[in-house]
C-alpha positions, -999 to 999 in steps of 0.1 A, spaced: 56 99 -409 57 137 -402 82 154 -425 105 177 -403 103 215 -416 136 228 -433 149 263 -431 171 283 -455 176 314 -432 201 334 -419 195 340 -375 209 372 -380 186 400 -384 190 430 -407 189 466 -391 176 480 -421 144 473 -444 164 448 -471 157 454 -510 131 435 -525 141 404 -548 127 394 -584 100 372 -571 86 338 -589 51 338 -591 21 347 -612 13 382 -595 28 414 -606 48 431 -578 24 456 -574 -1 431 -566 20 417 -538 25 449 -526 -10 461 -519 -19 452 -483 -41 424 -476 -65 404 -453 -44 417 -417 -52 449 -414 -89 448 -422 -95 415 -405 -79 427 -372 -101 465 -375 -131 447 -383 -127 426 -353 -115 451 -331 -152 464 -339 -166 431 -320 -142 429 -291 -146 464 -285 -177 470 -291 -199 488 -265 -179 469 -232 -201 481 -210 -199 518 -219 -233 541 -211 -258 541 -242 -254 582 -247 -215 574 -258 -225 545 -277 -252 565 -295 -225 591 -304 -201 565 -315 -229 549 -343 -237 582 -359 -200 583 -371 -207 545 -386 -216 547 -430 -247 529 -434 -248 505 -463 -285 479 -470 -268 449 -481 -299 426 -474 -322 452 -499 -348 427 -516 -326 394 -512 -351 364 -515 -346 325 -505 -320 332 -479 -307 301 -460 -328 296 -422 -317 315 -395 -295 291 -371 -286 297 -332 -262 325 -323 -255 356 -344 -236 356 -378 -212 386 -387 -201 387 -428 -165 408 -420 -156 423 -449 -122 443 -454 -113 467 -485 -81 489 -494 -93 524 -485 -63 542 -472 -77 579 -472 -59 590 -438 -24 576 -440 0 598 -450 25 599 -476 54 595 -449 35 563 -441 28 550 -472 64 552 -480 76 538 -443 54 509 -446 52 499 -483 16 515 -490 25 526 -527 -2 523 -557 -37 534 -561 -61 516 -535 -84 491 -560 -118 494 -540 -119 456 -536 -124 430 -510 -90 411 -500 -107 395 -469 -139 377 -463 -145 362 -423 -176 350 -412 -176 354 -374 -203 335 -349 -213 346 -319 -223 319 -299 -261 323 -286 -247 320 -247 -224 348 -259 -192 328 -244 -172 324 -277 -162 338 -310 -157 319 -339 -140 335 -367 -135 317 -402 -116 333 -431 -132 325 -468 -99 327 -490 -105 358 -514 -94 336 -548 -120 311 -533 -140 292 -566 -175 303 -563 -206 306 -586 -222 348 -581 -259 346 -585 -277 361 -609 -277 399 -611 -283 434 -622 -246 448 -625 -249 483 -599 -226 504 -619 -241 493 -655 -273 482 -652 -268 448 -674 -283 422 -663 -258 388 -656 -267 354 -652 -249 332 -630 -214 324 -634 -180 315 -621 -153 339 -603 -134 343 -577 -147 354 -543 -135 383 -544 -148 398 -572 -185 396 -559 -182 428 -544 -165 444 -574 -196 434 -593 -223 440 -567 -210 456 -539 -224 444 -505 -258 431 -515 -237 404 -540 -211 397 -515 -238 384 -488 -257 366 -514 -225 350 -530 -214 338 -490 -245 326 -478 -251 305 -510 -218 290 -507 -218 286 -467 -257 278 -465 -253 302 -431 -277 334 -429 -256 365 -425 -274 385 -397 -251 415 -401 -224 426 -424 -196 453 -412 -169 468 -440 -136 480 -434 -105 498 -447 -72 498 -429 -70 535 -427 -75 532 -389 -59 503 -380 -25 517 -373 -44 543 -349 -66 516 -330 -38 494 -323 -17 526 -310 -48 538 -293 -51 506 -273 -13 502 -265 6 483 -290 0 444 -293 26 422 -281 39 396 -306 61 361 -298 82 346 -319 106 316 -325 124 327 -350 137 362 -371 106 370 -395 117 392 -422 94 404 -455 108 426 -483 81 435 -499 66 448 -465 99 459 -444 90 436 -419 121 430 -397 117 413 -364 146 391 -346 132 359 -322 120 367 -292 86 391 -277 77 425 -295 55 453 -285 40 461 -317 31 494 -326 7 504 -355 31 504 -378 52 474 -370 16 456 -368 7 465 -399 40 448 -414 31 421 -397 -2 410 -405 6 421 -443 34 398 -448 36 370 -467 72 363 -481 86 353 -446 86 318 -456 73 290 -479 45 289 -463 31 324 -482 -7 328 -472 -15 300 -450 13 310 -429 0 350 -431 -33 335 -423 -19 321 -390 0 355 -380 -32 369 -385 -53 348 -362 -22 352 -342 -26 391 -343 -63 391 -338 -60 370 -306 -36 389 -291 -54 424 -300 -84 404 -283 -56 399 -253 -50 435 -247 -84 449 -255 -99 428 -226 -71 430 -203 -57 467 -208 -88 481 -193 -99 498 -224 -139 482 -227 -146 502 -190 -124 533 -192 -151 560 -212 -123 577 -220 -98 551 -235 -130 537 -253 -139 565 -267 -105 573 -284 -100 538 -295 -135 538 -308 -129 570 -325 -100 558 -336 -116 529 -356 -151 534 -362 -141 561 -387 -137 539 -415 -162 511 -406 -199 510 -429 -222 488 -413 -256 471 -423 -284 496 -411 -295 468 -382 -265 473 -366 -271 504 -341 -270 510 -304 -291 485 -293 -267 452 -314 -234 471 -302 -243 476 -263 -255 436 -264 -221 428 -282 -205 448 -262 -222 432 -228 -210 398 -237 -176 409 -253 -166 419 -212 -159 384 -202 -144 377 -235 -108 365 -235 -87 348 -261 -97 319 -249 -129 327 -255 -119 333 -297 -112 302 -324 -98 305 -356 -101 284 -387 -106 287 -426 -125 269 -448 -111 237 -460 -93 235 -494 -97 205 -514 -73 218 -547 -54 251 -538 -50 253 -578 -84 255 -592 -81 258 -631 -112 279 -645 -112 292 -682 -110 332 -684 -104 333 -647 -74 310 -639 -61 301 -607 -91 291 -580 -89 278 -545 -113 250 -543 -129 238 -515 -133 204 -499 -169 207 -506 -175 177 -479 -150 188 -451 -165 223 -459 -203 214 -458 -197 199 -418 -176 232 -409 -207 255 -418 -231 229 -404 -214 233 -370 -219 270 -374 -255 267 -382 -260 243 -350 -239 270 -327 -212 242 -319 -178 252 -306 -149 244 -341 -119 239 -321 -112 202 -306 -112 215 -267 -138 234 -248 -133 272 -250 -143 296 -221 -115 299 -195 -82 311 -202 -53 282 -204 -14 294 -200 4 280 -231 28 252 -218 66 246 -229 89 267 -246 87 285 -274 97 271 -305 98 272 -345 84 232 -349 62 212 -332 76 182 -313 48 162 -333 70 170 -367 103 163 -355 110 118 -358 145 108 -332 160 81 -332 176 78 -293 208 63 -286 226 55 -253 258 72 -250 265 60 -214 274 23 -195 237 33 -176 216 3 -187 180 19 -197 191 56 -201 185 52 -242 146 41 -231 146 65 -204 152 94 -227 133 76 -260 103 79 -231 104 108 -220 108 128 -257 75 112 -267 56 116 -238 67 154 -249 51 153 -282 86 138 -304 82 113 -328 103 87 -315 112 56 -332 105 37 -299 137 16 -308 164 30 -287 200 16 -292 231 13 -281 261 44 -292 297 40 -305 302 59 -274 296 48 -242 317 71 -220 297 106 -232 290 130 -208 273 154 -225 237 145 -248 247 155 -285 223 159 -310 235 155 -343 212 169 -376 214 172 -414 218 213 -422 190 213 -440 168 204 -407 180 233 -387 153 241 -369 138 211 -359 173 202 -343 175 236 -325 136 226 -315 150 197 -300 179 210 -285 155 231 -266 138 203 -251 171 188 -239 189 218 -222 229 213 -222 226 190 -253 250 199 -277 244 206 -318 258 191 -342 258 193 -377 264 161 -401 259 166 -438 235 140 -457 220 125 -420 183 129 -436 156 143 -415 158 119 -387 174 136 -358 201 115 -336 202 123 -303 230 105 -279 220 107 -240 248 118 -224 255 112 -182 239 146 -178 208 138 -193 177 141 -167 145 154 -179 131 164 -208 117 203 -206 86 206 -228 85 228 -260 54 241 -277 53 253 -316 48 289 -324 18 272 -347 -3 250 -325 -18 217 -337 -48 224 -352 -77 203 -342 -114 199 -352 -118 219 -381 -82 230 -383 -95 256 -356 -71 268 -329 -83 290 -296 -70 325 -293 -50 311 -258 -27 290 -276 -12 318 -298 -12 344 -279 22 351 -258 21 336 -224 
């Protein structure tokens, strides 16, 4: 049986940035505060969806020459076969050349930038150039570095264990794409590098992104401070965003989610904002990004005017999101500590279906689908009632027990019979510590009243009243995930 989600915070947002706590966990402060996988992944991908978008060649040209070159591919041997469709190895560091020390004290920036990798994506572009598929390699990921000549030393290493991340650290480029594809088994046709020194610029160059959400998200350590509801996110407030991590229990798989959530809706305004066939929006946003980016030295005019040809029709429907499945999120290695392990088998079919150019997520991407239902913090899925009839109407408890799963609740499909039978108006009554799944309820009941009984459990009681009629249908600010854990880029963007 789905467990119901709990929640332990206040609705009422601060106006200020709060103060950060003592935090519980193994990382030093300063570690948490360094910015992370957001602000690279959604630059770097900003790279594809912009691309060339049907600009002429001669500004395309001019855009490349401002690209740094890097040969990560120089003398690799026994690479895995080239599959269908074209493979991207996205990798983000922590240069931060260009912000400014206002900035770096606005957003949280502090400390000396470490000149490592914090986010690995592989992203597939399909061979019929119709979808994107973008999956993110966790940077503490277990993985066995091949045998190598150390670039800044010049000892010699045989293989051993690490963590992901660390490949570059020890090898730069060359040792990152030879670490992935002999963990993934998928050939890496081109690699692209960036910082997030330009990603507050691109995502004020193209507009501001617009953000939903259920509930008030608020992050310490980043100054994040957002109250429920739609945001027009400017560079700044999107860097917050993607970067946070404290907002909940959920730590980095939920900041993994924003950050699909982010990149989807950058996708959403890059298509849709008119930037990819205005010369002279493109050309500022490019500007704006490029700056930072290093490339492979196969990826020139030529790669970015094709990418850009088939980005036009792109839409976020057009864009899934998954990571790599974990088996033990808790790895124990000696002299490293703390892995994430991969479900090697769950893993091994994700990367196959990469390899054979087959779509991750459950339904058929292509055409953009409006998100349906309401907005709110669980899904109907998660959230078990147990209906009771409140009124003298014979059927109205199967009416309603009906008509909430047919919505997506987990019903017990045993409705019975309430102490009162002259109610009026449907109450809903919920243990505290299941807040939110009652006030997701509530919002699929409109009119229903909320109330609060102490030690009900997570079963929510809902007692149709006289004015009960329909059931209005709610949607999670996380969607289900389906094959692959993958979600499309229409089901988290706002509708």
């Amino acid at each position: 049986m789905p467990t119901p989600h709990r929640s332990s915070r206040s609705p009422h947002p601060r106006t200020t940035p709060p103060q950060a706590r003592p935090a519980r966990r193994l990382r030093t402060r300063k570690q948490d505060e360094r910015p992370r996988w957001g602000m690279r992944v959604a630059t770097g991908l900003s790279v594809l969806v912009l691309g060339a978008g049907g600009i002429g060649h001669a500004v395309v040209s001019g855009l490349e020459t401002g690209i740094d070159r890097v040969d990560p591919f120089k003398d690799m041997k026994n690479r895995p076969a080239a599959g269908h469709g074209m493979n991207l190895l996205l990798v983000g560091t922590d240069g931060r050349d260009r912000i400014t020390e206002a900035e770096r004290t606005q957003y949280r920036l502090g400390g000396a930038p470490c000149h490592c990798t914090d986010t690995i994506m592989l992203v597939h572009l399909s061979a019929d150039k119709e979808r994107a598929s973008v999956v993110s390699l966790p940077r503490d990921s277990y993985a066995e570095i091949p045998a190598h000549t150390d670039r800044n030393t010049g000892k010699h290493h045989a293989t051993h264990p690490v963590k992901l991340n660390a490949a570059y650290a020890e090898g730069g480029p060359t040792l990152t794409v030879r670490t992935v594809e002999h963990m993934t088994g998928v050939k890496v046709d081109h690699y692209l590098e960036v910082d997030f020194t330009s990603f507050m610029r691109t995502v004020d160059a193209v507009g501001g992104v617009k953000i939903c959400t259920a509930g008030p998200m608020k992050d310490s350590y980043t100054g994040l401070d957002l109250a429920a509801g739609t945001h027009e996110l400017d560079g700044g407030q999107a860097l917050q965003y993607v970067r946070s991590r404290h907002i909940d229990g959920a730590s980095d798989l939920g900041r993994m989610q924003r950050q699909q959530k982010f990149i989807a809706a950058l996708i959403k305004q890059a298509t849709s904002s008119g930037v990819l066939l205005n010369p002279v929006k493109f050309q500022r946003v490019s500007s704006s990004m490029l700056g930072s980016v290093r490339a492979d030295k196969g990826f020139g005019t030529e790669q970015m005017l094709t990418l850009g040809k088939a980005m036009r029709g792109f839409s976020p429907a057009s864009s899934e999101f998954t990571s790599v499945p974990v088996g033990n999120v808790s790895f124990p290695v000696k002299g490293i500590g703390s892995t994430v392990q991969w479900d090697a088998k769950k893993s091994k079919k994700l990367f196959r279906a990469l390899r054979e150019d087959r779509p991750l997520a459950s339904r058929k991407v292509g055409g953009p689908q409006k998100p349906k239902g309401a907005l709110v913090d669980v899904a109907p899925q998660q959230i078990r009632v147990q209906v009771y009839n409140g009124t003298p109407k014979d059927g109205l408890g199967k009416q309603m027990d009906d008509a909430l799963r047919a919505t997506g609740f987990d019903t017990t499909r045993a409705p019975l019979n309430g102490e009162l039978r002259d109610l009026r108006r449907t109450l809903v009554t919920f243990d505290p510590r299941w807040d939110r799944s009652a006030r997701s309820l509530a919002a699929a009941l409109p009119g229903s009243e909320l109330r609060a009984v102490q030690g009900q459990g997570g079963t929510m009681k809902v007692t149709a009243g006289s004015d009960f009629g329909t059931v209005q249908r709610v949607r999670a600010e996380s969607p289900q995930q389906g094959r692959f854990g993958a979600v499309t880029g229409d089901e988290v963007v706002c509708p």
